[in-house]
N, C-alpha and C positions, 0 to 999 in steps of 0.2 A: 419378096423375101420368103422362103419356102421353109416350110418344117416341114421333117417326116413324121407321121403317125402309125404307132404301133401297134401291137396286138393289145396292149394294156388301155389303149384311147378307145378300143370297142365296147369298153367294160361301162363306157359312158353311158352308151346307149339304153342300160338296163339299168342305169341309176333310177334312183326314187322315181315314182311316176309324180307328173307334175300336180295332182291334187296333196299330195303331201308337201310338198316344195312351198306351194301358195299357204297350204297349214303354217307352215314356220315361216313363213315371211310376216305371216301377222303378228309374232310377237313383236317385231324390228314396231310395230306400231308408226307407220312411216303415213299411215292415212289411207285411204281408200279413193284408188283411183277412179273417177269416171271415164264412160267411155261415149268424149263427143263425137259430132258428126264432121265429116272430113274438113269441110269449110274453116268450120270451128277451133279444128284440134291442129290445123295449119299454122292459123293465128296465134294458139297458144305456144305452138313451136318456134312460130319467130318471136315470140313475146319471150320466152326464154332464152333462148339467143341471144336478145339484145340484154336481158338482164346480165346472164352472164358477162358478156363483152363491155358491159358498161361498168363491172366489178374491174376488170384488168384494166382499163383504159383508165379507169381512176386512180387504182393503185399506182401504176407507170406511168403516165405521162399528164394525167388529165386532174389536174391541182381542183377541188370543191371545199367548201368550208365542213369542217369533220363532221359537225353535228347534225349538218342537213345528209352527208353522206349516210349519214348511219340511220334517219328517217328512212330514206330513200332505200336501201338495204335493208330495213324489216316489212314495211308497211308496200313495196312492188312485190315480197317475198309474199306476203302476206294476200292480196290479188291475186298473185297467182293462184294459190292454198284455195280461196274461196272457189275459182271459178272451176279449178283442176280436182277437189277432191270432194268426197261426199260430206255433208256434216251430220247428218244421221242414217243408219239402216234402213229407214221405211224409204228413202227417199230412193227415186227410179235413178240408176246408173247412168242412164242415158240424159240427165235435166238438167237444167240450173236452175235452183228457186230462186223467189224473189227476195228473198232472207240473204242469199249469198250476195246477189245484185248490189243490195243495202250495206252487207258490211265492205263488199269491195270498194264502194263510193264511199264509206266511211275513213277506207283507208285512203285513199285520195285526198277526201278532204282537210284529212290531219294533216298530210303532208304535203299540202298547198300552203296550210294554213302558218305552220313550221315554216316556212319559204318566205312569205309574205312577210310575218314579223320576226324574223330569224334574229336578227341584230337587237330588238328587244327584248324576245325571250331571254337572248342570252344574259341581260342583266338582270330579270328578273323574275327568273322560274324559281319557285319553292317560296319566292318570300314577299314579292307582290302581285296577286294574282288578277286580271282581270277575267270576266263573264266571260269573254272567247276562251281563254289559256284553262279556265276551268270546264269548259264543255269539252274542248278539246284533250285535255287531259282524260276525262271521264271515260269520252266514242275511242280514243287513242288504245286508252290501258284495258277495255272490253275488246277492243282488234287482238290487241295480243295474247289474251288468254285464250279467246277460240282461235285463233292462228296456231297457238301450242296446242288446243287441244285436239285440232284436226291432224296434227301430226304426229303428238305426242300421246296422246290419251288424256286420261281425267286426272291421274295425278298431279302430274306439276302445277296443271293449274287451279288443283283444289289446293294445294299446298300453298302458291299464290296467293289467293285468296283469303286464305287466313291470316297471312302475314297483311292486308291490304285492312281484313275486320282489325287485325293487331293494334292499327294505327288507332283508333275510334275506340278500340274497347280496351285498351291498356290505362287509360284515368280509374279506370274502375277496378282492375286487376291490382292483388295483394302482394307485398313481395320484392321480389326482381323483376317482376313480369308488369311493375306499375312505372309510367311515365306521364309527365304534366299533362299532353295533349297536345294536339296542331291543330289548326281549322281545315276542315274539310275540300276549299278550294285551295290551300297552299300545297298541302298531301298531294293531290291528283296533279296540281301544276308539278311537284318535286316527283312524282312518280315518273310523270311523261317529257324527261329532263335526261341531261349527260350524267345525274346521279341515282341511277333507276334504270329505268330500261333502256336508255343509250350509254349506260356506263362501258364498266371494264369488260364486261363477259359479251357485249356487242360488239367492243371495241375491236374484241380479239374474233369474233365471225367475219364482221365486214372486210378486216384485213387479209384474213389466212383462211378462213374455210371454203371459200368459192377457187381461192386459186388450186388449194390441197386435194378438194373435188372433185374438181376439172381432170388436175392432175390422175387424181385415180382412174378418173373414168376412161382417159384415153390409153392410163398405159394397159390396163384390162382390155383394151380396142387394138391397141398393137402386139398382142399375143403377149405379152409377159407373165400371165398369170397363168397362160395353158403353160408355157415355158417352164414356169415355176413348180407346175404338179408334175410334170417328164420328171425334171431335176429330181425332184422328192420320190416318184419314182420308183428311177433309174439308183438312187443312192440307195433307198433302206426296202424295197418292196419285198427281197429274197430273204433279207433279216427277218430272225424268227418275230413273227407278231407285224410284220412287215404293215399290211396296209395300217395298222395301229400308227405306225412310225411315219409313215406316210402324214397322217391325219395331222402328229404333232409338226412336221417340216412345212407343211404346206399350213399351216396355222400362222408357223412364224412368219412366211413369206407373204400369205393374204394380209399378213399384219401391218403391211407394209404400201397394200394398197388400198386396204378398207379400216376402220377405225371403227367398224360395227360388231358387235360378237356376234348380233342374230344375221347381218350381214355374212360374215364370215363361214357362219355354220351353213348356211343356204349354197355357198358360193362353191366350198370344200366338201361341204356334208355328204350333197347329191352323189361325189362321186366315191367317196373314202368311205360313207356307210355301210355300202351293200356291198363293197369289197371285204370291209372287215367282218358281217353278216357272212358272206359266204365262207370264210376260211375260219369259221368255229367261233368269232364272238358273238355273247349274247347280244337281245337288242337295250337293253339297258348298256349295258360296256360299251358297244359302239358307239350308243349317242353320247353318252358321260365323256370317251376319250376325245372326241370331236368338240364338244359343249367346253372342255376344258381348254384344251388347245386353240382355238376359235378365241375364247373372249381371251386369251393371252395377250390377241392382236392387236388388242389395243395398248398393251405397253412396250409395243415395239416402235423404236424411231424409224424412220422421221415423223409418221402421220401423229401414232398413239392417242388417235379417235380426237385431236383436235385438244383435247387435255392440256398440251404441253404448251399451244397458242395463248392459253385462258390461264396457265401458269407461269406465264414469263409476263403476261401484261401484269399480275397481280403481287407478282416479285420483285417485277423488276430482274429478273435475272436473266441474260442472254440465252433466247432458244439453243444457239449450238451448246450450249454449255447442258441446260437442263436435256439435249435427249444424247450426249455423249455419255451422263450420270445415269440417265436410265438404260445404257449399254447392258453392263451388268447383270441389275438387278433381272433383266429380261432374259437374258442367257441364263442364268438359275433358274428362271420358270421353266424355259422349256426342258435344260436338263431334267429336272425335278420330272415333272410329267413324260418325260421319254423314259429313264430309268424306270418308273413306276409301270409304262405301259409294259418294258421289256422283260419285269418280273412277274409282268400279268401275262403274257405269255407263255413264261416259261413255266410259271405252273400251273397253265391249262393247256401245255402244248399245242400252243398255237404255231404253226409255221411260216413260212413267208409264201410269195409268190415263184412259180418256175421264170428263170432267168429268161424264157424265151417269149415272155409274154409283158415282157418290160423295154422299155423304150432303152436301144443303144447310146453307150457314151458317146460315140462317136461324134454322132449327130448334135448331140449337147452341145460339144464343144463347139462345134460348127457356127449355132446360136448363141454364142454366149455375147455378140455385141449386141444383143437384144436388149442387154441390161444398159445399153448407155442413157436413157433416162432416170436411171438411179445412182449414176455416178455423177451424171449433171449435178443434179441436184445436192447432192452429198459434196463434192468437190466445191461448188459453191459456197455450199454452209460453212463449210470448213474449214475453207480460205478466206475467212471471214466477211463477205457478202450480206446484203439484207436476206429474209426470209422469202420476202417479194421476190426479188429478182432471181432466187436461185427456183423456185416454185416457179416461176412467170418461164424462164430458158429451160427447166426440166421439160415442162410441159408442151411446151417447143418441138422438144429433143422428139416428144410420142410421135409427133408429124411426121419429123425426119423417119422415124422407125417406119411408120403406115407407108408412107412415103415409099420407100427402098421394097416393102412388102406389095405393094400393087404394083409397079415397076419389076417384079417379078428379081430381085437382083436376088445375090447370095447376100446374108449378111454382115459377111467382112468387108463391106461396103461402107458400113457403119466406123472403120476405125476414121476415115477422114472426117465427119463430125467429131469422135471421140478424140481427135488430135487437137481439131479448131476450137475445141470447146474448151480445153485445157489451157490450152499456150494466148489464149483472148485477154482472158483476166491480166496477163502478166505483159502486154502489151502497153499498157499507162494510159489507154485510151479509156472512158466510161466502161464499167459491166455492159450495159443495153446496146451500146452500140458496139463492142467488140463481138458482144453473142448475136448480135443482128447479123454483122458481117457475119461470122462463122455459120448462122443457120441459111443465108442465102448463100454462100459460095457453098456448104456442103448442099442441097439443094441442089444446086446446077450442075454440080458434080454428078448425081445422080442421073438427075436427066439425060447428059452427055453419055453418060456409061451403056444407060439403059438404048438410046438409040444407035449407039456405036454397035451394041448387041445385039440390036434388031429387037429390043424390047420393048420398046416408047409405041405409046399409045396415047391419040388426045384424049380416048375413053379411063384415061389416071384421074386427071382433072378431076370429072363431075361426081366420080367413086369416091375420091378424096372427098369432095366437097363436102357430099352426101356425110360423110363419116363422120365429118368435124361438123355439121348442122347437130346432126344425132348427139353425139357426142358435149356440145355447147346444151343441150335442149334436155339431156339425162344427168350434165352436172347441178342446173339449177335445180332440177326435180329432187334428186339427193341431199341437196343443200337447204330443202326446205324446213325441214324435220329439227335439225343443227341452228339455225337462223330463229327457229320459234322459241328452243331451248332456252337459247342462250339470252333471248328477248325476256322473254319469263321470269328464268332466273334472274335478269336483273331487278325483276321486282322485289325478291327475296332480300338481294343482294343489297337494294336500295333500303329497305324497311327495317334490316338491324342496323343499318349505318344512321338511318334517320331518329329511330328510335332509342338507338345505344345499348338493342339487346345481344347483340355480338359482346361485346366486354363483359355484360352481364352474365352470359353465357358462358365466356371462359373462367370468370371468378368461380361459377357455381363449380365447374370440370375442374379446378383448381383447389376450391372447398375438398369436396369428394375425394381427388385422388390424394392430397394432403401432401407429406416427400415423396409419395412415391410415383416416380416416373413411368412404372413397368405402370403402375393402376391406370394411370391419365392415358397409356398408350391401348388398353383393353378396353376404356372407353370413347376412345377416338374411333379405334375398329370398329364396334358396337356400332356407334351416330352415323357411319362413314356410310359401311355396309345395310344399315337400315334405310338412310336416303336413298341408295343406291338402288334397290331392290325394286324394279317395276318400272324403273327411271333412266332415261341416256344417260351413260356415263359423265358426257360432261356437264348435263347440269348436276347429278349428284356431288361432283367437283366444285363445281362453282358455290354453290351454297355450302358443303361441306368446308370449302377451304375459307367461310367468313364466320366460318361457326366453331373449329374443330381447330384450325390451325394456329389460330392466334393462341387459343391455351397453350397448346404446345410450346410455340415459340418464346411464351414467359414462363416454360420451365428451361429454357437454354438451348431447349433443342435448334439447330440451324434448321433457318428459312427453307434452301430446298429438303433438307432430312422430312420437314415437318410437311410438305405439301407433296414431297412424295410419297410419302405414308399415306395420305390421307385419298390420293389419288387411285395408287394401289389399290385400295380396299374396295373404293368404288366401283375398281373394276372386276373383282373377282367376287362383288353380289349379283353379277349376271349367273353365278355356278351357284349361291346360297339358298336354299327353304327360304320360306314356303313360295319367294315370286323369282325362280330361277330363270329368268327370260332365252340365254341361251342353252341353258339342257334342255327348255321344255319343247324351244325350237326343236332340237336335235332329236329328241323324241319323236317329234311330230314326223323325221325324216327315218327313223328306224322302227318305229311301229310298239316301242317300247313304254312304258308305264312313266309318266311325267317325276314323279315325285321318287321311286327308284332309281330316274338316270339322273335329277338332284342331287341324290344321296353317294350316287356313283362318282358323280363327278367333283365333289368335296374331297372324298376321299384320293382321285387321279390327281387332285388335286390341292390337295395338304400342305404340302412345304409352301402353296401362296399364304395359307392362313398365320405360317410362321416367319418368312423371308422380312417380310414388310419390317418386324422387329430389330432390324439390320442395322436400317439407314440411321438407328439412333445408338443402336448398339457399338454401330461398327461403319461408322459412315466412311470408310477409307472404300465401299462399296460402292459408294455414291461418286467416287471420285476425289474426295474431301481429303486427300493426304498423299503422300508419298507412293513412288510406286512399288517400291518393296513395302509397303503394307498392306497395299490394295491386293498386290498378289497374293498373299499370305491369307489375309482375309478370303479372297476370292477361293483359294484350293480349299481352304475351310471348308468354306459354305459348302462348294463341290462336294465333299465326305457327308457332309449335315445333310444334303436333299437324298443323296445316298439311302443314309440310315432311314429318313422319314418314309424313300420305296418301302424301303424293308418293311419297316413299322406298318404303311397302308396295303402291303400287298401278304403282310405275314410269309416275307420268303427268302431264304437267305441258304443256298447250297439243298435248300428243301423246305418242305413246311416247317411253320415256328409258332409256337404258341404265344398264349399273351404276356409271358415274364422275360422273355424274350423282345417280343414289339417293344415293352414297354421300355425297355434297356434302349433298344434303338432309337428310341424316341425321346428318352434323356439324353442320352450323346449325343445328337442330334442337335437338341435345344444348348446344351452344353458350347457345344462349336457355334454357335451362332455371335457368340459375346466374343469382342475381339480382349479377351482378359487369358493370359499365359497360365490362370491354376486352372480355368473351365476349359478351353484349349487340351492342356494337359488332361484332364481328366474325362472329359469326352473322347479325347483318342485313346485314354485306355479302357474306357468301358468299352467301344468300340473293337477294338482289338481285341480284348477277352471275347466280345460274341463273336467276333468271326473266328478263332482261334473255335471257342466250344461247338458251333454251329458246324464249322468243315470236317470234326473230329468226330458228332452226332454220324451226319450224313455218310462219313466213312464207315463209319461201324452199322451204320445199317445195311448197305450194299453189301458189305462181308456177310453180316447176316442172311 
């Protein structure tokens, strides 16, 4: 399957040099790779492999008892971690200590141990403990804090931690903060249990992160994501401020295959920085526009950083449902930050790229069946399908793409999968076995085509093969990071539920904010965006949504309003002071000032810090009503993120001072409440400034 490359794919070559790229990949905080010796790093590639294949094989076909599944899912994850990644700086690149050695057998032994009395523990974790289940417990819940913290850093598992002293030192605490006590071996047995670190927020890795993973990483291996930046482009590159515009298209689409902001910015950054650096923006601006756009990508469906897994197990609420509701809200982020970047532009005269150095439509369209692993997947969700199986045949689908691309075809090749993948479902036969058929007759299809054209080659095979080892061996590795989080968090997760400092917690958020819902919503921000700050997004999430959410929802707010709020928030503290993890990335990719392309990036990004107030405001946003409100709602907001450019770029037919911003940034706020007198009067504040402002800017050009 053949793309052309243009004049604008040369611009790649002169993207960031790779010692900045490696700078910003260290915030992602993913661990520090060792680099073994070939023998070595063979075995951990088929060790990953089979991890991987034994995640899919269980999900589909391969029935195990849940709770041993979900051992087996942190503590192999967790092996790997020790033998693959450094545990401290001092330590040679090249080693494995015998500290590693010890926990890797650590984790083994938990999860023999798990196995052996599995059918007992299950009766009697947390409440009778014997001498193994409390050793085990102790070597178990020490696995997963250095498992988080090789991956994650030191926060989550110093946070951990305190929540674990919580347990022990709350007899003694004044207040809310006092509970009777537990004994020390029931604690560590309830910790290392299905209410603690095999709960909900594992529940939802073990099921959907490895397949979601997978999925990315192949369809980034079958060219969809260079596909994606042509697209992005060929559409806005000539537009004034163009690579600007670039930065925010290509954010939304990486968002689609990465769930990382500092992923994101790494991925986009290299090549959208030093575009936007050459055509007049600063290096604060660049990285801020990049930094903003980037962690967007994680509120875009379907992936939205795995968020949406860890909110449907804790809702209850049908995934297709929760990322149809955050449609939306996501479409106003990126408006919001394109407007902003196109008034940032305009009054620094920034201009676009010459049309001759940008990728033809033509050829676009030519590719555009490149996308049928996003229509799998999409068409499945949406036909109502499990999450598994539409993630399991999406990711199928990348083959079929890789497939038809070493086979050298055109990609109109692709519409005979895109037809079988369709018309399977509706067959009456099983999902698995209709999409089986449809992936092996398109398959052979290709084959046939390719030899009938003199293209076939048995040298496809081992190319192929090669790709999907890679491939199988880079999803676990990405998956390691997500898998520790999410392990971690449950200790959190477990420790107010065991404790009853969750209730305690929403009484106090409930004391405090008293009737007022706007107060209890400015401190949900607040807790949301603090956890968030230095932290993966989804465990900010997970801990946030057992701490932040339930207040919420005993002020009336609806379940998803309240847990997309909260999710929201979490993700736009990657762009927040003082621990902006994606600007400081992006920085690191533009050569600009950390704490500057923070402050830039708040601002390119503003209307996030307002939107969120939506889904309680105006939840007909969320999906939550009719569709002549949602529209109404919806064009709303459109004018609202409007005004907010205005207000952050101070620009409006020209410069504007700040009784001006400040105007726009009432109406603004005004439009946000779906209420007919703020409504009304937002559009005429609104309309009085653009009436004064075009009337200004007249009279001064005659001037």
């Amino acid at each position: 399957m053949q793309t052309t490359r243009h004049g604008s794919d040369s611009v790649a070559g002169d993207a960031t040099a790779g010692g900045a790229v490696e700078q910003a990949s260290q915030y992602d905080s993913e661990g520090d790779d060792r680099r073994l010796g070939r023998t070595l790093t063979r075995l951990v590639v088929v060790a990953s492999c089979l991890y991987a294949l034994f995640h899919l094989a269980v999900l589909n076909f391969w029935a195990i008892d849940e709770w041993m599944y979900r051992v087996l899912h942190v503590n192999l994850g967790a092996i790997i971690a020790f033998v693959t990644l450094r545990g401290f700086r001092f330590e040679r690149i090249d080693r494995i200590y015998p500290w590693d050695i010890l926990l890797a057998l650590a984790a083994l032994g938990c999860t023999i141990y798990v196995g052996v009395n599995l059918d007992m523990l299950l009766m009697r974790a947390g409440v009778i403990t014997t001498p193994g289940d409390f050793a085990c417990g102790v070597i178990g819940t020490i696995v997963v804090l250095e498992f988080a913290r090789r991956t994650s850093g030191l926060i989550l598992p110093l946070i951990a931690l305190v929540f674990i002293s919580y347990i022990f030192l709350g007899p003694l605490l004044p207040g809310i903060l006092h509970h009777s006590g537990f004994q020390t071996a029931n604690a560590f047995s309830f910790l290392y249990s299905q209410d603690a670190i095999f709960g909900l927020t594992v529940a939802a890795s073990s099921r959907y992160i490895i397949i979601f993973v997978a999925f990315a990483v192949f369809l980034q291996a079958s060219g969809v994501g260079e596909y994606f930046m042509r697209v992005a482009m060929a559409c806005f590159g000539q537009m004034r401020g163009g690579p600007g515009k670039v930065s925010v298209f290509s954010g939304l689409f990486f968002g689609t295959i990465s769930g990382s902001a500092v992923a994101n910015v790494v991925a986009s950054g290299t090549f959208t920085i030093p575009l936007m650096r050459r055509l007049g923006y600063s290096k604060e601006d660049a990285g801020a526009i990049e930094a903003t756009s980037s962690s967007g990508g994680q509120l875009v469906p379907p992936v939205m950083g795995a968020g949406a897994f860890i909110m449907a197990e804790i809702t209850g609420i049908p995934y297709a449902e929760i990322i149809l509701a955050a449609a939306l809200p996501c479409l106003l982020f990126y408006a919001a930050v394109f407007v902003n970047v196109d008034k940032h532009a305009q009054r620094n005269a920034i201009h676009g790229m010459a049309r001759r150095d940008l990728p033809r439509f033509a050829s676009l369209r030519g590719d555009v069946f490149l996308l049928l692993p996003l229509y799998v997947l999409l068409y499945l969700l949406l036909t109502g399908y499990s999450i598994i199986a539409a993630g399991t045949w999406g990711l199928v689908s990348t083959v079929l793409v890789m497939l038809g691309r070493e086979l050298r075809l055109h990609s109109a090749v692709l519409v005979v999968p895109l037809v079988l993948y369709t018309v399977a479902p509706l067959s009456g036969v099983a999902v698995n076995m209709a999409s089986l058929f449809a992936s092996l007759v398109s398959a052979a299809v290709m084959v046939v085509a390719a030899v009938a054209t003199g293209r076939g080659s048995w040298r496809v095979a081992p190319v192929l093969a090669r790709t999907c080892v890679t491939g199988l061996s880079d999803t676990t590795r990405k998956s390691l990071q997500l898998i520790a989080v999410m392990a971690c968090a449950g200790i959190v997760v477990g420790v107010l539920g065991l404790t009853g400092l969750s209730g305690r917690f929403s009484s106090v958020l409930l004391d405090i904010a008293g009737e007022s819902t706007f107060v209890a919503f400015i401190l949900a921000m607040l807790i949301s965006i603090i956890l968030g700050m230095g932290m993966p997004t989804t465990a900010a999430y997970a801990i946030a949504a057992s701490v932040v959410a339930p207040a919420l929802q005993q002020m009336g707010v609806a379940p998803l309003a309240a847990h997309m709020f909260v999710f929201y928030c979490a993700v736009i503290s990657a762009i927040t002071p003082p621990v902006a993890i994606a600007a400081f990335a992006a920085s690191a990719l533009s050569g600009g000032k950390p704490w500057a392309t923070s402050v830039r990036a708040m601002r390119f990004g503003l209307a996030a810090f307002l939107l969120p107030y939506m889904f309680y405001t105006s939840p007909e946003i969320l999906l939550l009503g009719g569709w002549g409100g949602t529209l109404a709602v919806f064009a709303l907001a459109l004018v609202a993120v409007y005004l907010f450019a205005t207000a952050s770029e101070a620009y409006l037919f020209g410069p504007i001072g700040p009784v001006e911003r400040a105007i726009a940034l009432a109406a603004g706020v005004l439009l946000l409440t779906a209420n007919l007198a703020t409504d009304a009067a937002g559009l005429a504040l609104a309309a009085g400034l653009v009436v004064w402002c075009r009337h200004r800017a007249g009279a001064a050009r005659l001037a």
